[in-house]
C-alpha positions in Angstrom: 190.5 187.7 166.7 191.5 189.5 163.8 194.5 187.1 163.5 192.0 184.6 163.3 190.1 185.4 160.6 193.2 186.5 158.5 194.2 183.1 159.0 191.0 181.6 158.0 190.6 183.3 155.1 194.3 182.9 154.0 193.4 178.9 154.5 190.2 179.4 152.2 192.4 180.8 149.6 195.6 178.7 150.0 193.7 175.1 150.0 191.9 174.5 146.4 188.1 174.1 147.1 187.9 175.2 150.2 185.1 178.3 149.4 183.6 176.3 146.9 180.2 175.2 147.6 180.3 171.9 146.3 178.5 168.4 147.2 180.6 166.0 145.9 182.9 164.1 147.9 183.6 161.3 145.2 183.6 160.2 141.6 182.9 157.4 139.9 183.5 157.1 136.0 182.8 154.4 133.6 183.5 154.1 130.2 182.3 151.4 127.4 184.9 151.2 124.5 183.9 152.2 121.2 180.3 152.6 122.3 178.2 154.4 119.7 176.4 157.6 120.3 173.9 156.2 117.4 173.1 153.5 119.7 172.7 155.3 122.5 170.6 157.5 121.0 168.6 156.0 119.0 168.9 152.8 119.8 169.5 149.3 117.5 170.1 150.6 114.1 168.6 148.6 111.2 171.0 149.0 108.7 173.4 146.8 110.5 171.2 144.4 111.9 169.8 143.6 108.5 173.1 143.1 107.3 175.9 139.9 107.6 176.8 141.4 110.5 174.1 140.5 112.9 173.0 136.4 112.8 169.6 135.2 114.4 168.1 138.8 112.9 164.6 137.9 114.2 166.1 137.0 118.0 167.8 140.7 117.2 164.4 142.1 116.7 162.4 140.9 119.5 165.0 142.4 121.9 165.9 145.8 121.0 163.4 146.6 117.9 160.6 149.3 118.4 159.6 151.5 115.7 160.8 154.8 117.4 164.4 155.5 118.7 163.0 156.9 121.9 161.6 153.5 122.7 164.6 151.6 121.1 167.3 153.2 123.5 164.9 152.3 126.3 165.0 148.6 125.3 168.8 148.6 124.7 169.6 150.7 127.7 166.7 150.8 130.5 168.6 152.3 133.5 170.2 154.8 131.7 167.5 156.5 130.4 165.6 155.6 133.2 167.2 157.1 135.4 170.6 158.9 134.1 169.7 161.2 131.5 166.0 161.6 133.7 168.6 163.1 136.9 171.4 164.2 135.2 173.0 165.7 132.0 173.5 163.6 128.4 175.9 165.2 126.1 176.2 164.2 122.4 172.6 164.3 120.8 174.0 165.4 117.7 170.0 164.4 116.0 169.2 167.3 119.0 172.1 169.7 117.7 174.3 169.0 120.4 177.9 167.6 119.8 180.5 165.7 121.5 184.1 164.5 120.1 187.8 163.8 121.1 189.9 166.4 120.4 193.0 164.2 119.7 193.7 163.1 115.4 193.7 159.6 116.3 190.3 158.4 117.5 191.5 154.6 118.7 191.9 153.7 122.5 195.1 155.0 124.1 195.1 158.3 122.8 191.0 159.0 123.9 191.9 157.9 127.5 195.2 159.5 127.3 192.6 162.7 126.6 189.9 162.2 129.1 191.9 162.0 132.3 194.9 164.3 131.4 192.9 166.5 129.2 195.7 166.5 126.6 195.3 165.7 123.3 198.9 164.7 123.1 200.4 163.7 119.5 203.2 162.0 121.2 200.3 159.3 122.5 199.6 157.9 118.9 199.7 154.5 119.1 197.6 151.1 121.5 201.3 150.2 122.4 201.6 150.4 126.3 204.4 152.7 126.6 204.1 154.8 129.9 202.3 157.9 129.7 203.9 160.7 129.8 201.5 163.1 130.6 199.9 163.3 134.6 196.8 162.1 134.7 194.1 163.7 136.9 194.1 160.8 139.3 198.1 160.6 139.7 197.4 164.9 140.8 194.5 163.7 142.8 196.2 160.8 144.8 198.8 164.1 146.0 196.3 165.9 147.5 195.1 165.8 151.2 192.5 162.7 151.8 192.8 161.0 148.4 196.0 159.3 149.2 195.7 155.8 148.2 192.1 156.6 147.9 191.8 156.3 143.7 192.0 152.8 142.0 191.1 151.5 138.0 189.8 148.6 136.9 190.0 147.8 133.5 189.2 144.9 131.4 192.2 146.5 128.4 195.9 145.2 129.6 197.5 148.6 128.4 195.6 150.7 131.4 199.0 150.0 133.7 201.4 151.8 130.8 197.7 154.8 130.1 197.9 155.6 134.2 202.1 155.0 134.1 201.6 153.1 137.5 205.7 153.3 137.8 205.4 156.9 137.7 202.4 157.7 139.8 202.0 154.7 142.0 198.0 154.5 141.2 196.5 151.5 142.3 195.7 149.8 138.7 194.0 146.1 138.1 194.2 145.6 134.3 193.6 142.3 132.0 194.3 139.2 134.1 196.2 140.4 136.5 195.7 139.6 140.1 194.8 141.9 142.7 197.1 142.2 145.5 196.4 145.3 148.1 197.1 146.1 151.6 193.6 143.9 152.2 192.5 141.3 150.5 189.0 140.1 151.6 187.5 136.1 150.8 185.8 137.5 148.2 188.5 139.2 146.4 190.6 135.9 146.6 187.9 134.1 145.0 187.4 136.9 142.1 191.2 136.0 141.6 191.0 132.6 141.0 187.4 132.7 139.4 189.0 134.7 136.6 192.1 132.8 135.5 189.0 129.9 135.1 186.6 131.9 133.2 186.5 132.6 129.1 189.9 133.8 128.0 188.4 134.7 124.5 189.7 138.2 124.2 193.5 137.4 124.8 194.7 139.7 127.8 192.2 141.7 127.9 189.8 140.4 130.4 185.9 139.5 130.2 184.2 142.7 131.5 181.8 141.1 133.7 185.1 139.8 135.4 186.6 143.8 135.4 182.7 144.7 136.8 183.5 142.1 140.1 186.1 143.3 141.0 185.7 146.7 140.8 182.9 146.4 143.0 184.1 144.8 145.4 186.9 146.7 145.7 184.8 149.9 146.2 182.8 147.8 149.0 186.0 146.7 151.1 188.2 149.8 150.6 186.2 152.8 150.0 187.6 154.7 147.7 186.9 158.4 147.1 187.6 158.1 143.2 186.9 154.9 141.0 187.0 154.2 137.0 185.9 151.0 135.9 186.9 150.4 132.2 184.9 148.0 129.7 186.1 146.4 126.9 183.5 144.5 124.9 181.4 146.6 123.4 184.9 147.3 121.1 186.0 143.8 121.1 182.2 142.9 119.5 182.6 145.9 117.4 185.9 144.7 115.7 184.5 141.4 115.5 181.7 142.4 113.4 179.0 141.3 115.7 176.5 143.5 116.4 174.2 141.5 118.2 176.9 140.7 120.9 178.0 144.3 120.9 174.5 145.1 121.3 174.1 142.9 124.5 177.3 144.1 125.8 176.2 147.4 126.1 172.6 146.0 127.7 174.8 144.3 130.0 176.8 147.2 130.8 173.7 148.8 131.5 172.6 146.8 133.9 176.2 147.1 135.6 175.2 150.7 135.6 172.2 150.2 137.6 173.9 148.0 140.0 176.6 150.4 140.4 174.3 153.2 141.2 172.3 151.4 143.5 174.9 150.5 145.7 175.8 154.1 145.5 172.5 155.4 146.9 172.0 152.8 149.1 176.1 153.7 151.3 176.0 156.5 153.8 179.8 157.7 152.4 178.4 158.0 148.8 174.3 158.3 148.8 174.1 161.9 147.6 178.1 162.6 147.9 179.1 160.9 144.4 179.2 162.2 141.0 179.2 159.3 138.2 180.4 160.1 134.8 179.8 157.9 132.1 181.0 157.8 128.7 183.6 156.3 125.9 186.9 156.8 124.4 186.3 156.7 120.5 183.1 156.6 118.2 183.0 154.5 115.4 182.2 154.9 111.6 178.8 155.4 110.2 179.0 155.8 106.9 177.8 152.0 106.3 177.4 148.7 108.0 181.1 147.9 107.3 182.6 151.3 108.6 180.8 150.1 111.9 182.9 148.2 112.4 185.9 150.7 112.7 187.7 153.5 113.9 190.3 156.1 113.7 191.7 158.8 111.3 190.5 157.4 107.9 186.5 156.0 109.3 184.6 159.2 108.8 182.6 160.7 112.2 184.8 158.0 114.7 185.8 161.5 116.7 181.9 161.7 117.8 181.7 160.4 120.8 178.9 161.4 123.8 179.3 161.4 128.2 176.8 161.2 130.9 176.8 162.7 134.6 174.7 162.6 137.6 175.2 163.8 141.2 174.2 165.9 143.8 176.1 169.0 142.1 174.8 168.4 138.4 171.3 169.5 137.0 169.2 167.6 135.9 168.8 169.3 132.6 168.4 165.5 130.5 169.4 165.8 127.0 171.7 168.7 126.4 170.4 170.5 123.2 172.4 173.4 123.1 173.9 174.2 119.9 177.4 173.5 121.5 180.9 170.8 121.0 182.0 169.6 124.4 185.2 167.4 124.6 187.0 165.3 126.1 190.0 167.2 126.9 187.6 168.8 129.4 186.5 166.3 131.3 189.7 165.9 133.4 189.4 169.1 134.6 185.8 168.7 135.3 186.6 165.8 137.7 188.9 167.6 139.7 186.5 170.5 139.8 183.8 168.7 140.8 185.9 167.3 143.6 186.9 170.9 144.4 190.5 171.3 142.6 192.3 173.1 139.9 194.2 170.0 138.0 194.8 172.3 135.0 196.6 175.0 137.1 198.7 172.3 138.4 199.2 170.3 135.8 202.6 170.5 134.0 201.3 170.5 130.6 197.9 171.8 129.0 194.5 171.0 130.0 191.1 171.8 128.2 188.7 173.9 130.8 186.1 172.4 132.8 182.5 172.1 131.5 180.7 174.3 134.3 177.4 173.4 133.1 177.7 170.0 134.5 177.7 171.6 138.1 176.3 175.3 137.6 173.5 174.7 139.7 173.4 178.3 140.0 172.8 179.1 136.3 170.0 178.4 134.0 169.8 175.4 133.1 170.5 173.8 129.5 169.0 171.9 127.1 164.8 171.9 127.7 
C-alpha cells in the first residue's frame, strides 16, 4: 500500500498539472490585427471619423455614435461587453490606469505573434517576411504532450502563419490565406468552404477574407474537436492601412459578432460548455497621435506597443475591467495558456519565456480591478 501511494504521488509530481486544480480542458484564442485599445475602450473615436478618412460620416454616426464611450464600445462591440468583460477579465484600460503592450521593439505583425505564443520577444523575428520561426511556439510544446496530439490547429486569414508556427518544424495543423484544407477527414461542408473561397473577394491578395478564415475554423472545431484552437483575423489591419475607418470599424463589429457565435457554440458542446478558456486579443496597436498616425504602426508611430487581451472561462474571475495600476504583456500570455491547460511551457521551452499572469486564473486570490 505504501508502494502505492509512493507511486502516486511520484506520478503527481512527474506529470505537469496533475495536482493542479484546474477546470480547463481547452483554449480557444482569437486575435483581431491591429485592433485598437481606443476602440475597444471607448468606442468610435471622432477625431477620425470627422476626418478624410471615414466617407458617409452621418451613416458612421448613426451606427456607432453615443455621447459616452461606455455606450459607444457597446454599440461597436455588443457581445463583448456583454458578456466578456461582464464574466471574465479585460486588460488594457489605460483611461482606468491599467496597461498592456508588446514587449518586442518592433510593433508590426510577425514579431507580436512571434511574442504571444512563444513568449519571446525575439530581435532575430524583425521583419513580415515568412521565414520559419525559430523559436517553439506553445502549441508546437503542446501538440508533445499526452492528449493534445494532433489535437491543436490555426486558422488564419495572414499567409505568413505557416512560416510564424514553422509547420515544417513542428508539424501543427495550419490553414493560412487561400490555402485549401486537407486533413485526415474532410466533411461536405469543409469541401464546400474550399471551393466557396477560391470564388469569393480576393481583395486582400493572399491574405484571405476573414469571414472565409471564421468558416472554416468553425467547422473545423465542430468535426474534429480540438483541445486548442486560434483563429486569426486580418481586416481590421487591412482597413486600418487602407485608411478606412468605417470598414475597420465594421470589421471589428463583425468580429464581434464572430465572437458571440464562437462562444455560443462553446456553451452550448458537452466537451467545451464550462471546460474552455477563450483569450482574445491583438498583436500590435496602432498610433494615436492624429487621424493619420491611425493609420500606422511600428517603431517610429508613437504608443503602437499598447495593445489590450480578454479571457473568460471556468478558471478565470470575473473581475471585468482590470484597474490595477499594473503592465501586462504579451510575452506572458504563452505561458499562461499552457498553465491554464496545466503545463510549464517556460520550463520546457529551449529559450526564454515571460511568466504567466496568475491573476487570470487565481480564483483563490482576491480579486482585481473593482
Amino acid at each position: 500500500m505504501k508502494k502505492l501511494t509512493l507511486l502516486l504521488l511520484a506520478l503527481s509530481i512527474a506529470i505537469p498539472g496533475f495536482a493542479q486544480n484546474h477546470k480547463t480542458q481547452n483554449v480557444i484564442v482569437v486575435t483581431l490585427d491591429g485592433f485598437r485599445w481606443q476602440e475597444l475602450f471607448r468606442g468610435a473615436d471622432s477625431a477620425i471619423i470627422n476626418s478624410k478618412f471615414t466617407d458617409t460620416k452621418a451613416d458612421v454616426r448613426k451606427k456607432y455614435w453615443a455621447t459616452t464611450p461606455e455606450d459607444r464600445r457597446k454599440m461597436l462591440m455588443p457581445f463583448f461587453w456583454s458578456t466578456i468583460v461582464s464574466q471574465g477579465q479585460l486588460y488594457g484600460d489605460r483611461d482606468a490606469g491599467n496597461s498592456d503592450e508588446v514587449a518586442n521593439n518592433y510593433h508590426f505583425s510577425y514579431p507580436g505573434y512571434n511574442e504571444i505564443f512563444t513568449g519571446f520577444p525575439d530581435v532575430r523575428v524583425n521583419s513580415n517576411n515568412p521565414v520559419p520561426n525559430p523559436n517553439t511556439s506553445v502549441f508546437e510544446y503542446l501538440n508533445k504532450q499526452r492528449g493534445f496530439e494532433n489535437k491543436i490547429a490555426v486558422f488564419a486569414s495572414w499567409e505568413a502563419f505557416p512560416a510564424i508556427f514553422n509547420v515544417g518544424r513542428s508539424g501543427l495543423t495550419v490553414n493560412a490565406g487561400y490555402a485549401d484544407f486537407d486533413g485526415p477527414k474532410t466533411d461536405r461542408r469543409l469541401e464546400f468552404l474550399n471551393e466557396m473561397q477560391h470564388k469569393a473577394p480576393h481583395y486582400l491578395g493572399d491574405t484571405r477574407i476573414d469571414f472565409m478564415t471564421y468558416e472554416l475554423g468553425m467547422e473545423y472545431l465542430k468535426e474534429y474537436k480540438p483541445r486548442v484552437l486560434y483563429i486569426a483575423f486580418d481586416e481590421t489591419d487591412d482597413m486600418a492601412h487602407a485608411g478606412n475607418y468605417k470598414m475597420y470599424l465594421s470589421q471589428a463589429h463583425q468580429e464581434d459578432a464572430y465572437l458571440q457565435d464562437l462562444w455560443q457554440y462553446l456553451q452550448s458542446d458537452p466537451q467545451y460548455k464550462d471546460k474552455t478558456t477563450l483569450i482574445v486579443t491583438c498583436d500590435h496597436g496602432r498610433g494615436d497621435a492624429s487621424p493619420e498616425a491611425w493609420k500606422s504602426h511600428g517603431t517610429g508611430i508613437k504608443n503602437s506597443e499598447q495593445t489590450w487581451f480578454a479571457v473568460i472561462g471556468p478558471d478565470t474571475p470575473n473581475d471585468g475591467i482590470i484597474k490595477t495600476k499594473t503592465t501586462t504583456y504579451h510575452k506572458q500570455l504563452a505561458q499562461s495558456i499552457a498553465k491554464l491547460l496545466g503545463f510549464d511551457f517556460k520550463k520546457n521551452a529551449d529559450h526564454e519565456v515571460g511568466d504567466a499572469i496568475d491573476a487570470m486564473m487565481a480564483k483563490d486570490k482576491p480579486s482585481l480591478g473593482k
